[in-house]
Backbone as CSV, one residue per row, in Angstrom:
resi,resn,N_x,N_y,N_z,CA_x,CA_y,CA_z,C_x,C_y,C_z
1,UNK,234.391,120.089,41.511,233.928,120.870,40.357,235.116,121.246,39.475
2,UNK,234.995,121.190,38.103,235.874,121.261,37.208,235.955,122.628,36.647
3,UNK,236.637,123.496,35.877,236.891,124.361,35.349,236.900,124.079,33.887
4,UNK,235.545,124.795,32.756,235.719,124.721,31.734,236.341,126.236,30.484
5,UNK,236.711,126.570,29.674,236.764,126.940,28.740,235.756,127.076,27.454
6,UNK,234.731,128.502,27.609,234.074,128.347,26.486,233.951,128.938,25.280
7,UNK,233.708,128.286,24.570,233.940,129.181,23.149,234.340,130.855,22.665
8,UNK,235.485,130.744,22.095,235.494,132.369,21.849,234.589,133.353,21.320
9,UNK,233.988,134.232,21.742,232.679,135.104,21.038,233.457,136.041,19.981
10,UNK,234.564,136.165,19.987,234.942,137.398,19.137,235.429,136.590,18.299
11,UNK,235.886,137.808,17.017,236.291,137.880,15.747,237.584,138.234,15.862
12,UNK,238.627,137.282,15.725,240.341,137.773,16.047,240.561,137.105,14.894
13,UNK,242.078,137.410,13.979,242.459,137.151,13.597,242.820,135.725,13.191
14,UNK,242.856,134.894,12.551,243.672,133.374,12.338,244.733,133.170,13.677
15,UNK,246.169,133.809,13.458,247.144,134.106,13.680,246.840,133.741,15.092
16,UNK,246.335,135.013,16.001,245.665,135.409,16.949,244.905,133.778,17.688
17,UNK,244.333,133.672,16.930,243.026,132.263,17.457,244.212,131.119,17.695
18,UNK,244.295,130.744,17.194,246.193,129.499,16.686,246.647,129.888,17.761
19,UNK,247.415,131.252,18.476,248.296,131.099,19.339,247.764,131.365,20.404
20,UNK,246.613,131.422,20.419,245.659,131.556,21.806,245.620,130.340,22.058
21,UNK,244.753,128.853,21.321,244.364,128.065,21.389,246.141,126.910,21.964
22,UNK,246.998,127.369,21.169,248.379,126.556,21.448,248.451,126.800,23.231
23,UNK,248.622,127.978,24.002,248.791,128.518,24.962,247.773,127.687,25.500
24,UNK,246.557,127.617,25.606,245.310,126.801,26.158,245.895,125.432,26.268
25,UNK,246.274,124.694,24.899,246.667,123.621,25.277,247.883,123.377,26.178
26,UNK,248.589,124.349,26.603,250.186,124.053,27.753,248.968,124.250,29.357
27,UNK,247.956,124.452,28.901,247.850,125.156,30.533,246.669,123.682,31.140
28,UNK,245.966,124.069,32.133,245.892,122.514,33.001,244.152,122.845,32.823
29,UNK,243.431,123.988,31.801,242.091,123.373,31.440,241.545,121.888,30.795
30,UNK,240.862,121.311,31.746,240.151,119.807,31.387,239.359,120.410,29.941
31,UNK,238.525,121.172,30.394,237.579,120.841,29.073,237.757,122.067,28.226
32,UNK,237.219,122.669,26.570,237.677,123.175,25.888,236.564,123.454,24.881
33,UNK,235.847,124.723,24.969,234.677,124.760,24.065,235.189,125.361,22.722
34,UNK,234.941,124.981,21.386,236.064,125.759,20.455,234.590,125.764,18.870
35,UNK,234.975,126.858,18.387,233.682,127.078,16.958,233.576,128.630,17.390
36,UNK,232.729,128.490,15.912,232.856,130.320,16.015,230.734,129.547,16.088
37,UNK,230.394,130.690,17.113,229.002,130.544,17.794,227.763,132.020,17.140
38,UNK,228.503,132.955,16.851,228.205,134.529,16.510,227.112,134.476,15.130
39,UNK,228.610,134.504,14.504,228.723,134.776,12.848,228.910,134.160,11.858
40,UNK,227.803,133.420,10.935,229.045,133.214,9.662,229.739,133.475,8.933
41,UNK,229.852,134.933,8.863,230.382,135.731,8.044,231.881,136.139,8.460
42,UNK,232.020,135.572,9.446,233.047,135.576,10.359,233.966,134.117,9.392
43,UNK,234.679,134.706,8.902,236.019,133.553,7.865,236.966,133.291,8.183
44,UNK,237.316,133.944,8.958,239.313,133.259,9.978,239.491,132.458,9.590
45,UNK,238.693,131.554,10.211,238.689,129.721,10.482,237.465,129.626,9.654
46,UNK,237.541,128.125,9.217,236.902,127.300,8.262,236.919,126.200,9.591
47,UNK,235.745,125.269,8.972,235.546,124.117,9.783,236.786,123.783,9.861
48,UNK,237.832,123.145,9.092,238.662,121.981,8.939,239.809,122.911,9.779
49,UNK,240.021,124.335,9.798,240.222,124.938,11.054,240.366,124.632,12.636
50,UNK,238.862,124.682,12.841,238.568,124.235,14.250,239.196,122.514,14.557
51,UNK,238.768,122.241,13.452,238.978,120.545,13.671,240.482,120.260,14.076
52,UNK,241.428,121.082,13.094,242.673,120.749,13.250,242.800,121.418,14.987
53,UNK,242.363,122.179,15.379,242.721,122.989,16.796,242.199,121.419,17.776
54,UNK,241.081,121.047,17.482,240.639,120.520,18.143,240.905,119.265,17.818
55,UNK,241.939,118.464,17.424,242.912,117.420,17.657,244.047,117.711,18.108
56,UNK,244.479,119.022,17.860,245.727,119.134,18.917,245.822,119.551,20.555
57,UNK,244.361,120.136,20.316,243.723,120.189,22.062,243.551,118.842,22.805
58,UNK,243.321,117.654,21.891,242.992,116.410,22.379,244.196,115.662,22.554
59,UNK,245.146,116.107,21.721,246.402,115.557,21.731,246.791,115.926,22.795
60,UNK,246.867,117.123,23.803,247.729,117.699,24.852,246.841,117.562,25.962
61,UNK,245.446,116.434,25.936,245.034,115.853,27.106,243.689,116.796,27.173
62,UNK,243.242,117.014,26.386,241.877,118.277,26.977,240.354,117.323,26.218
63,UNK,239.588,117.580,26.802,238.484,117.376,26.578,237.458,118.453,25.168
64,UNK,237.402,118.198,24.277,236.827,119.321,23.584,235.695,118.934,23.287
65,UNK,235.063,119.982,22.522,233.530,119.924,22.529,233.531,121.182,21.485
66,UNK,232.777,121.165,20.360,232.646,121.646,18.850,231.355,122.865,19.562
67,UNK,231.279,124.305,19.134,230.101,124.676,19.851,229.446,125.266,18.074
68,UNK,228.275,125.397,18.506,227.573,125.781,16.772,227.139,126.964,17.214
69,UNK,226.418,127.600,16.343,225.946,128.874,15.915,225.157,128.973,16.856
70,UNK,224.587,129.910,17.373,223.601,130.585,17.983,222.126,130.665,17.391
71,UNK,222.158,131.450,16.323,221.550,132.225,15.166,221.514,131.361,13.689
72,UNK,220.661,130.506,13.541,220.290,130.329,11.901,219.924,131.280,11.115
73,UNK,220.613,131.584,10.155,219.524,132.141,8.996,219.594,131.980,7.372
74,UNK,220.257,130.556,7.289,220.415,130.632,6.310,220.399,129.184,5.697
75,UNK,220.149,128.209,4.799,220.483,127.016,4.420,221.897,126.724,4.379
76,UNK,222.530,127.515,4.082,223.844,127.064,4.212,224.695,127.386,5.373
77,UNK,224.116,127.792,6.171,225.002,127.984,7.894,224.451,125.864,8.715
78,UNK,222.961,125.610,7.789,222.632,124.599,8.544,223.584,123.498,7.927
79,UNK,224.136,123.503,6.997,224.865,122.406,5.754,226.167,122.596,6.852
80,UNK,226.750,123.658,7.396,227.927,124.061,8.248,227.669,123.330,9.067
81,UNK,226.207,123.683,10.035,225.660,122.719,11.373,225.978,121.366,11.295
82,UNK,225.370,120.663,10.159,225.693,118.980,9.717,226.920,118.635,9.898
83,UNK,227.859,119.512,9.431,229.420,118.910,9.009,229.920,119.186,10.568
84,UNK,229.200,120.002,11.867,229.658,119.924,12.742,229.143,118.651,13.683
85,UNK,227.901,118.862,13.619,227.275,117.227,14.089,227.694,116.460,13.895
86,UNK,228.406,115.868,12.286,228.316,114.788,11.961,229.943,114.579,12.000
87,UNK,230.713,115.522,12.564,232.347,115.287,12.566,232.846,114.084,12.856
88,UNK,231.983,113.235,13.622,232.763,111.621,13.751,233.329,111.332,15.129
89,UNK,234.057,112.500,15.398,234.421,112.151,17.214,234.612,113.389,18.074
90,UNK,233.924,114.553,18.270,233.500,115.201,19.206,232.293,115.824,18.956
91,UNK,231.948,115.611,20.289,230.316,115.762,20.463,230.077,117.238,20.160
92,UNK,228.913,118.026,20.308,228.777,119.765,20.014,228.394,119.763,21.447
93,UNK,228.321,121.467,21.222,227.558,121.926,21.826,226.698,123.408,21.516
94,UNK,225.030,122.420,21.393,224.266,122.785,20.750,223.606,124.286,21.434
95,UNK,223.857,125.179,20.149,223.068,126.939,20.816,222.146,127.326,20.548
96,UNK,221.342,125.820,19.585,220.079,126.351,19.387,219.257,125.299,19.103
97,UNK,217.628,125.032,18.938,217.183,123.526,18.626,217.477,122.980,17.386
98,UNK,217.691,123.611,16.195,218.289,123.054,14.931,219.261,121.968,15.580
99,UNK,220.459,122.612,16.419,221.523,121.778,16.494,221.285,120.801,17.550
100,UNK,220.204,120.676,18.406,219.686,119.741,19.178,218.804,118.795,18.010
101,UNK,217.702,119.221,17.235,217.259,118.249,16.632,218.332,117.308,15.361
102,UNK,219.278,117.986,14.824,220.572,117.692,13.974,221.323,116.453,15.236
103,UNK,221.236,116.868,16.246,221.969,115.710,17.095,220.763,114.438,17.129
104,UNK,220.031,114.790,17.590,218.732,113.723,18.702,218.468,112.888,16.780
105,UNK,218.416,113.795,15.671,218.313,112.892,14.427,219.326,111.918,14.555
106,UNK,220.140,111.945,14.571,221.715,111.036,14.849,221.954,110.089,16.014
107,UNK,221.160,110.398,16.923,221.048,109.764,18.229,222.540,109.814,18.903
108,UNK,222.875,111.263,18.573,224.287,111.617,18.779,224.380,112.161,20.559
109,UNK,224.915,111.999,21.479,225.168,113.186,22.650,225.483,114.531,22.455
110,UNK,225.247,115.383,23.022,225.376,116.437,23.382,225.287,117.127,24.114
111,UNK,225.785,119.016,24.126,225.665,119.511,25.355,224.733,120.657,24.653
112,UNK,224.106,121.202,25.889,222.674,122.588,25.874,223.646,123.984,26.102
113,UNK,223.730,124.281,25.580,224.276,125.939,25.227,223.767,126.828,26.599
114,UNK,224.195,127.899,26.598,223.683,129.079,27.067,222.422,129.632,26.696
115,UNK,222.477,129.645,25.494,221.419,130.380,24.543,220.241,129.877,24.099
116,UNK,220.326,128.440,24.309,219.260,127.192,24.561,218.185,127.814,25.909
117,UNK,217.003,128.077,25.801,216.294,128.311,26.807,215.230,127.504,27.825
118,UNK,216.302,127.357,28.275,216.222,126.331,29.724,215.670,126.596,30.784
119,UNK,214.331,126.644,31.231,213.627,126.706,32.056,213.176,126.519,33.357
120,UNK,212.978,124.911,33.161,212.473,124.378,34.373,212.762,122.615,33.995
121,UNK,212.866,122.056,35.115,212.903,120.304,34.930,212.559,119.729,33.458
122,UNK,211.346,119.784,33.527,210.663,119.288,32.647,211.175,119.192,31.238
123,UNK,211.969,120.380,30.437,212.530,120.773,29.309,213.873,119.982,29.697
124,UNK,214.311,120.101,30.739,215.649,119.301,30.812,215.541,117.945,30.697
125,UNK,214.477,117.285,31.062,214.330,115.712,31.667,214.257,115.404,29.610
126,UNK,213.562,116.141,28.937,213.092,116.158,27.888,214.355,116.054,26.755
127,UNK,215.363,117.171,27.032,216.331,117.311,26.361,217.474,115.957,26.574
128,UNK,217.340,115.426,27.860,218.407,114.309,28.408,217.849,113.452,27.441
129,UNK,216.598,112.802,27.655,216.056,111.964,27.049,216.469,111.915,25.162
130,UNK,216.371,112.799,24.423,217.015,113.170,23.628,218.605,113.072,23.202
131,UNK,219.424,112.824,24.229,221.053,113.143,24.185,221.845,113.864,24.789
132,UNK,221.022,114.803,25.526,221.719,115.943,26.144,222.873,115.811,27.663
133,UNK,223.738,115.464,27.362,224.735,114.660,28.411,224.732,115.866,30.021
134,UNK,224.866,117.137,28.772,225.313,118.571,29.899,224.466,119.855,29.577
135,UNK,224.115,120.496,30.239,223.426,121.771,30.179,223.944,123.129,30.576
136,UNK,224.554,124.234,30.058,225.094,125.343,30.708,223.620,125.951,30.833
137,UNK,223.435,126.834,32.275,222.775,127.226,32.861,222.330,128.966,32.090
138,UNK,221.189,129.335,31.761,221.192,130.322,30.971,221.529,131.898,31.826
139,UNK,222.099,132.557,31.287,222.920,133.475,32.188,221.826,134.396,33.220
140,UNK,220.553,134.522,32.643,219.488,135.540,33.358,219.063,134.593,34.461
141,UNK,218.978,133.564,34.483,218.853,133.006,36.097,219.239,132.715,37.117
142,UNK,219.080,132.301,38.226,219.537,132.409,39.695,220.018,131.278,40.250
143,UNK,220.387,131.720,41.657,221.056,130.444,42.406,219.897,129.824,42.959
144,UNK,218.594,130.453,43.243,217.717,130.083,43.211,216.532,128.998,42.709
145,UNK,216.836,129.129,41.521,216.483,128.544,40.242,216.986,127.017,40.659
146,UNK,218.606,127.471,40.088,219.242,125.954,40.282,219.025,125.123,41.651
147,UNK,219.038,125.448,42.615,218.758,124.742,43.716,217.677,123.982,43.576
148,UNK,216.827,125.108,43.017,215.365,124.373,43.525,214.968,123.089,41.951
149,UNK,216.092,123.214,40.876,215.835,122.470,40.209,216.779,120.949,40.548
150,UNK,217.552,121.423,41.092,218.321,119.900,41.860,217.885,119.673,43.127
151,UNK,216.931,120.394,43.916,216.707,119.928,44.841,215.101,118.800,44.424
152,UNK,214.756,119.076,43.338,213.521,118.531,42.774,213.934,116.742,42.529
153,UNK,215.259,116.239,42.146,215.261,115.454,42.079,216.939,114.896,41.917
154,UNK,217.247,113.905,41.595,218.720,114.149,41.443,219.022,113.659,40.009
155,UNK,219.979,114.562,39.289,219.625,114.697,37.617,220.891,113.699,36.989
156,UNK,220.503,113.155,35.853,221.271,112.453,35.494,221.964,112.932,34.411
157,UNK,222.447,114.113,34.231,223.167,115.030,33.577,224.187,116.295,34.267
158,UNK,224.650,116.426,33.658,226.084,117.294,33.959,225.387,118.779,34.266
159,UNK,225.861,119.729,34.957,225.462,121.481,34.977,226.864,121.970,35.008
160,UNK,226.554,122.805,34.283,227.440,124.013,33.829,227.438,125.345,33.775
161,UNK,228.008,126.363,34.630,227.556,127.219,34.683,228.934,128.691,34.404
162,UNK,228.151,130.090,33.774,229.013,130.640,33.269,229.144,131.270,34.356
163,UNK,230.347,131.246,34.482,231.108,132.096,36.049,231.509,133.253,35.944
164,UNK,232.396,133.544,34.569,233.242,134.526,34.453,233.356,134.927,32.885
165,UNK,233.055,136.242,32.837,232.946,137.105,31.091,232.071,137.436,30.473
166,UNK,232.151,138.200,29.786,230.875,139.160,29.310,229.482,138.542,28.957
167,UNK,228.521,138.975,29.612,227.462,137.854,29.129,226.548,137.835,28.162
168,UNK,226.368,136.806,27.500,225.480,136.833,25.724,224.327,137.086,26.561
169,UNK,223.793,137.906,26.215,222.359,138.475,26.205,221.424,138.712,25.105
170,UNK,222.007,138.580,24.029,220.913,138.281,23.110,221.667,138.553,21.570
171,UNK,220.860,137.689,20.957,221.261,138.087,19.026,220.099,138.440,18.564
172,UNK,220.679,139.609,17.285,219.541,139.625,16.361,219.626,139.767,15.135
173,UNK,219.309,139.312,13.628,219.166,139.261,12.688,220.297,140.675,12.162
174,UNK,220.187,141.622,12.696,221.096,142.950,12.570,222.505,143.179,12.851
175,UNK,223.249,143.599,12.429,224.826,143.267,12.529,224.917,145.098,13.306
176,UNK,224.804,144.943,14.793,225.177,146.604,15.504,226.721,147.338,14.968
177,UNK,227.616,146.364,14.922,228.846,146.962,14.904,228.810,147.080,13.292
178,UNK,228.623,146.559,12.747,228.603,147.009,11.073,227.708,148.637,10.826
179,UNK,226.447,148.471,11.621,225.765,149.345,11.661,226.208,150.502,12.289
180,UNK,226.946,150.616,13.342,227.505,151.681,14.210,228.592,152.356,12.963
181,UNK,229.086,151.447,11.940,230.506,151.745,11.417,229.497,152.201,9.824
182,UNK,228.753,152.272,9.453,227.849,152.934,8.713,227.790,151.802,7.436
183,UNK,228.196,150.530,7.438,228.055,149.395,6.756,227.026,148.703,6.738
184,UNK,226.580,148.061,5.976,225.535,147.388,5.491,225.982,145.343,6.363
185,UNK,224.928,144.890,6.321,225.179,143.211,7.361,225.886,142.675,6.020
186,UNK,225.549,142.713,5.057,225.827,141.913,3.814,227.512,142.268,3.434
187,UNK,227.777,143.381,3.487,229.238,144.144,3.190,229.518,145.071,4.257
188,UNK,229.807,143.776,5.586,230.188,144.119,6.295,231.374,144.474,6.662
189,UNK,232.432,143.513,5.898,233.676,143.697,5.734,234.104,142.958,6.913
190,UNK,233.813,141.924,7.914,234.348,141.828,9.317,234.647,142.673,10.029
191,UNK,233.964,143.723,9.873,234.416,145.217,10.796,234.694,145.067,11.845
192,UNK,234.086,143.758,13.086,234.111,143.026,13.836,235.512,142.891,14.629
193,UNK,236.311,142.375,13.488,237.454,141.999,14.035,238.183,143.044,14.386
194,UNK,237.909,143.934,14.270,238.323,145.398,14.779,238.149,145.926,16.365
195,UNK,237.526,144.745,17.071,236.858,144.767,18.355,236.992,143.809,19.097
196,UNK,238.473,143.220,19.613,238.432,142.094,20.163,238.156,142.025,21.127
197,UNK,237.321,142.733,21.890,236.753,142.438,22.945,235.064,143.078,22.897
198,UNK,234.570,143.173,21.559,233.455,144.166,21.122,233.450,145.559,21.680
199,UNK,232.502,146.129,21.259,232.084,147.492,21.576,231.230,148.155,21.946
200,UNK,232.085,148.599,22.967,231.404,149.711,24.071,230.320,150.507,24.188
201,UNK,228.926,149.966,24.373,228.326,151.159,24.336,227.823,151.900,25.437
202,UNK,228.037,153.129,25.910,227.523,153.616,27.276,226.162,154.661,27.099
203,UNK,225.580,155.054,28.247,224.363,155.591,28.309,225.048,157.105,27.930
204,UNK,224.288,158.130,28.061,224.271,159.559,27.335,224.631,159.637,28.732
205,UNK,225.036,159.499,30.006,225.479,159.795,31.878,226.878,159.489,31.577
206,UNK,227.219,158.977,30.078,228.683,157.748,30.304,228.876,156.713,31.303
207,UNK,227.884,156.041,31.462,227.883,154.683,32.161,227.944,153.601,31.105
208,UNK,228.427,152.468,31.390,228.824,151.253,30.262,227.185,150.239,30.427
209,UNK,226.889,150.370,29.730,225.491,149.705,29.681,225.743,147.798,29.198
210,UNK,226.321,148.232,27.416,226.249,147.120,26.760,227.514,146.719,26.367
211,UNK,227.588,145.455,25.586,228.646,145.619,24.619,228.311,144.744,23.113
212,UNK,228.545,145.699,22.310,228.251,144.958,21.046,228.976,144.083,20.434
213,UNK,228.884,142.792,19.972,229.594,142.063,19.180,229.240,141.589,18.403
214,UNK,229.227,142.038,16.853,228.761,141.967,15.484,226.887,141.853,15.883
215,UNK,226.507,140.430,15.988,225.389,140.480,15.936,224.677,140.408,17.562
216,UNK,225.699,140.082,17.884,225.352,139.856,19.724,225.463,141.267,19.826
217,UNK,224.376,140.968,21.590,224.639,142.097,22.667,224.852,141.139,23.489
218,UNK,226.305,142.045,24.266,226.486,141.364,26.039,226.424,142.538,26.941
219,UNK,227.190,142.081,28.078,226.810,143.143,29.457,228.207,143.695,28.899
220,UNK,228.029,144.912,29.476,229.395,146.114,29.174,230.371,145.264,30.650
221,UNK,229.699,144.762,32.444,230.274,144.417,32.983,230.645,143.259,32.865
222,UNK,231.454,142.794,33.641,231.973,141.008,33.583,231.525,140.188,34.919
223,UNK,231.016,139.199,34.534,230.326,138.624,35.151,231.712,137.597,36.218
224,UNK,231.375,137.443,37.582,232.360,137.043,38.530,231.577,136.372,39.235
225,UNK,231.499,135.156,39.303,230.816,134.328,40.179,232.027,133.397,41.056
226,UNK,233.341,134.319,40.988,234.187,133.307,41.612,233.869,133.275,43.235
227,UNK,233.590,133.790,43.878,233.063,134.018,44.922,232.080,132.598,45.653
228,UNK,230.870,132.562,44.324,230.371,131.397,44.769,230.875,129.826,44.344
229,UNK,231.746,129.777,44.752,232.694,128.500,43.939,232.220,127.585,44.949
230,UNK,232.292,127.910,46.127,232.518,126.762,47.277,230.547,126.285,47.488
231,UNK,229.949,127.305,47.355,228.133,126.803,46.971,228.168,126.280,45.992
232,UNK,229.042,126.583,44.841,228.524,125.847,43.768,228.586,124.181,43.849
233,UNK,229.607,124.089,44.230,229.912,122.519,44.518,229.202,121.833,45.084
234,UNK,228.616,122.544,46.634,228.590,121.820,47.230,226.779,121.678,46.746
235,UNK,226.040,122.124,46.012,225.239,122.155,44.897,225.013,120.753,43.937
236,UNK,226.046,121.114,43.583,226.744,119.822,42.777,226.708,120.474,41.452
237,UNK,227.318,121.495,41.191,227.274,121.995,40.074,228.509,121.310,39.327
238,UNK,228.686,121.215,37.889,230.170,120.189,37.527,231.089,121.178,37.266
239,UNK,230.628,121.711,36.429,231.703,123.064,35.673,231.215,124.417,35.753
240,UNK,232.405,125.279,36.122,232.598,126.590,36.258,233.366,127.279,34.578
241,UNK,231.904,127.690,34.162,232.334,127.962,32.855,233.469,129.422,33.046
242,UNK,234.673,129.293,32.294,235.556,130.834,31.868,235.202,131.077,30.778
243,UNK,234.321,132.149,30.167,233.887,132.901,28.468,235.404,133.471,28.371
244,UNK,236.506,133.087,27.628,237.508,133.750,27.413,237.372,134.995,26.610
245,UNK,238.352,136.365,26.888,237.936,137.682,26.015,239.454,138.165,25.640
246,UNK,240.699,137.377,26.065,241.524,137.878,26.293,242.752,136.979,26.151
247,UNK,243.953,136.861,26.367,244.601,135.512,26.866,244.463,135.864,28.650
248,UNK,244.547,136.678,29.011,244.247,136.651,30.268,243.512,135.590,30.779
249,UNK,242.186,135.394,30.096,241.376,134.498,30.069,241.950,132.948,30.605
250,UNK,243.308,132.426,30.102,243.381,130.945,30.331,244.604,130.704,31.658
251,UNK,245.134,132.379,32.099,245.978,132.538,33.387,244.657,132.235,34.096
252,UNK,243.624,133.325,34.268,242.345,132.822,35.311,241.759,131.996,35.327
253,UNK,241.670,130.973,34.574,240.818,129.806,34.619,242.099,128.649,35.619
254,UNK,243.284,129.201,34.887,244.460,128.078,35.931,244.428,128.729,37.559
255,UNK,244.016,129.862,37.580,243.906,130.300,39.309,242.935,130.109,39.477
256,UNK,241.989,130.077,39.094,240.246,128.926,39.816,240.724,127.625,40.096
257,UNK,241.182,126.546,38.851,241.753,125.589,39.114,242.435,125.133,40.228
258,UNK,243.623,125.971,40.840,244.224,126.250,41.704,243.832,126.752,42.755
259,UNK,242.538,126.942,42.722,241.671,127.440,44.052,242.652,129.009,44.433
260,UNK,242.513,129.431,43.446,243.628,130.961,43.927,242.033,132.201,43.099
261,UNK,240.910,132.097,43.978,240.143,133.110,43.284,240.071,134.680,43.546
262,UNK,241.115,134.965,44.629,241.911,136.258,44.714,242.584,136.939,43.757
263,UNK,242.517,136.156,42.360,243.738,136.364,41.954,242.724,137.133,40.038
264,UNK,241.214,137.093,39.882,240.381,137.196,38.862,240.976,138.176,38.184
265,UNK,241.111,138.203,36.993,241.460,139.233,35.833,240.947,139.849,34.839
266,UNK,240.436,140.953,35.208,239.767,141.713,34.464,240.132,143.066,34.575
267,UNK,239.748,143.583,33.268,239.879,145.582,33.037,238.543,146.145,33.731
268,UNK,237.418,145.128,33.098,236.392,146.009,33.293,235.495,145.584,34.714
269,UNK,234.392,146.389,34.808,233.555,146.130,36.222,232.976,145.201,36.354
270,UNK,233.157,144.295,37.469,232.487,142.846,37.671,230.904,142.974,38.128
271,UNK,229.422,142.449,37.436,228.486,141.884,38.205,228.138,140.442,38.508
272,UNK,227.130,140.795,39.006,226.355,139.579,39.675,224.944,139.285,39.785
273,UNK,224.217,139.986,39.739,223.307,140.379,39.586,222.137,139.694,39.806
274,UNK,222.546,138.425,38.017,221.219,137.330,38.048,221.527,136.351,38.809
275,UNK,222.744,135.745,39.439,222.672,134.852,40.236,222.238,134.986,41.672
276,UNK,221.740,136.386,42.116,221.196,136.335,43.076,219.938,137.087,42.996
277,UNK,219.289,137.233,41.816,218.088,137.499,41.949,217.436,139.085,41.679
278,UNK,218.584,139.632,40.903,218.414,141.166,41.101,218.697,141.318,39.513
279,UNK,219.052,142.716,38.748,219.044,142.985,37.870,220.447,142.430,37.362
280,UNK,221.080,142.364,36.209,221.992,141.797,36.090,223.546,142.167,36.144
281,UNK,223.339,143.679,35.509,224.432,144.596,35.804,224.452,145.027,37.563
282,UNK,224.326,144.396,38.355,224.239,144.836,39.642,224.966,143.548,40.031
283,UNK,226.106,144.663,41.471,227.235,144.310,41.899,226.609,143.307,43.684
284,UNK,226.457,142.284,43.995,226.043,142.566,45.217,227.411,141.887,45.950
């Protein structure tokens, strides 16, 4: 089982993104998810941005993969979608059916997002058939789940699953952190980038419930599935997704690599929750 790198969820700086992404390329991650997935309003990077990152990621031996938006809402975020589909030599990876039907029009490959809602066989056998090379596993389901969907048959596509970092739990049309900061979605200002790791929200007990990021909600905890590394495999799972939040982020993905999972890095509280069947913020 391989160790992947997936797309950054936050809003950092240019500067910031560039010397994160340089550092990624010295270190011994195979694969490399890179696009802004959130926001469009989010301007750092411009396509021709990512593109340039993602020839010099290819240059220093990495596997990349373009990831798209989450969230449509606009004709011109889909004109963005095209110019990512249609880049010429790396495949996406698609976060929503726009960018699955934008591929399967093209008779292009691709990979199934997180945020893609992935069910049961049937939607998968459906999506392969279509192009779909790889599938990341959607974060609210179980080890359960997956078993019993590879034990159903043996699949002729890749699994991917998010192991480690805050987990996307949902978008909505509403920008929270603009809203928390008394701004409007439209003149928002990137208030965003003010939160590189989003923001905190806890219950009225002061317990960490959520975390906001512009239009996303994730878990306030961090998700640690390093534990089940040695089931996962033997599963046949391919990749152990790292959600980077940090540079910390690409030291821990080289100690998974390294089979050193003693070694996980994080500030905040680790769950587990949905991979074994329980609520999600829960530690078992």
């Amino acid at each position: 089982m391989k160790v992947s790198l997936g797309p950054l969820l936050y809003c950092w700086p240019k500067e910031k993104v560039s010397e994160f992404y340089q550092a990624v390329a010295q270190s011994q991650i195979p694969l490399v998810y890179l696009g802004e997935t959130i926001c469009s309003r989010r301007r750092e990077l411009k396509f021709s941005d990512y593109m340039d990152l993602a020839h010099m990621l290819k240059a220093s031996g990495k596997e990349v993969v373009i990831s798209t938006l989450a969230l449509l809402e606009a004709p011109s975020e889909y004109t963005e979608l095209k110019k990512q589909v249609e880049n010429g030599e790396f495949i996406i990876e698609a976060n929503d059916m726009g960018a699955v039907q934008a591929a399967k029009e093209l008779k292009l490959p691709f990979v199934c997002g997180p945020t893609v809602n992935n069910y049961n066989l049937a939607s998968l056998k459906k999506l392969h058939s279509w192009g779909m090379q790889r599938f990341v596993m959607p974060v609210e389901l179980s080890k359960n789940w997956l078993t019993q969907v590879l034990s159903e048959e043996k699949t002729a596509f890749e699994i991917e699953v998010f192991g480690h970092g805050f987990l996307p739990l949902a978008l909505s049309a509403r920008c929270f952190t603009a809203r928390h900061k008394g701004l409007s979605k439209d003149k928002c200002q990137t208030i965003c980038i003010q939160n590189p790791q989003g923001l905190l929200a806890s219950t009225q007990e002061s317990q960490p419930l959520l975390r906001l990021n512009g239009i996303q909600t994730q878990s306030a905890a961090c998700i640690d599935l390093s534990p089940e590394i040695d089931d996962m495999r033997k599963m046949g799972v391919d990749y152990f997704r790292v959600s980077p939040s940090s540079f910390d982020s690409i030291a821990l993905a080289n100690n998974l690599l390294e089979q050193r999972t003693n070694l996980i890095l994080s500030d905040a509280a680790s769950c587990n929750g949905y991979w074994h069947q329980e609520a999600g913020f829960n530690k078992v």
